[in-house]
Residue, then its C-alpha position, 0 to 999 in steps of 0.5 A: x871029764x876029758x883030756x886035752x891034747x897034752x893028757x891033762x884031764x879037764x873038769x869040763x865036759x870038753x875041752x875047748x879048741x883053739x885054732x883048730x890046732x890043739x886042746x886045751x883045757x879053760x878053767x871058769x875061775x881064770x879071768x880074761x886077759x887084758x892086753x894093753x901096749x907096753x907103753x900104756x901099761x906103764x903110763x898107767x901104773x906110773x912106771x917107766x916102759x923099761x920097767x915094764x920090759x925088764x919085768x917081762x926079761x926077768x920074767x915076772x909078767x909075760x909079753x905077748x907078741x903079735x907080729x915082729x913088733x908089737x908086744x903087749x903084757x895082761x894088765x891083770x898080770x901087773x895088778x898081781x904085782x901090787x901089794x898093799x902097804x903096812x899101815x902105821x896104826x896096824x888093824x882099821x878100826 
């Protein structure tokens, strides 16, 4: 076990450097982002793009920004937000 630069203590053996900057610890079970533009990621989960950045303002997914326009969100975010619906029969047979 090790620490990171913020003292958290990491289950790996070392903790994994980022940018030559600062450590941090990576967890095995957290998937990889997937990055896609805001309005991409509305077409594809039938929302409107504004939904998509009043989700990021109310801060239910987070936007990541690359440069001082292009703003991206993780796709895997937005799958957290679905929920399935009640069916009208209860359990599947």
């Amino acid at each position: 076990m090790g620490t990171d630069d913020t003292g958290r203590t990491c289950r790996e053996k070392r903790p994994v450097r980022l940018m030559g900057a600062r450590e941090f610890c990576m967890s095995k079970s957290r998937a990889p982002r997937r990055l896609d533009s805001i309005p991409n990621a509305a077409e594809n989960y039938g929302v409107h793009h504004s939904t998509i950045r009043r989700w990021i303002s109310q801060g239910r997914i987070h936007g990541y920004r690359f440069g001082p326009k292009m703003l991206r969100v993780d796709l895997n975010e937005l799958d957290a937000l679905l929920r399935p619906l009640a069916t009208a029969g209860g359990a599947d047979k």
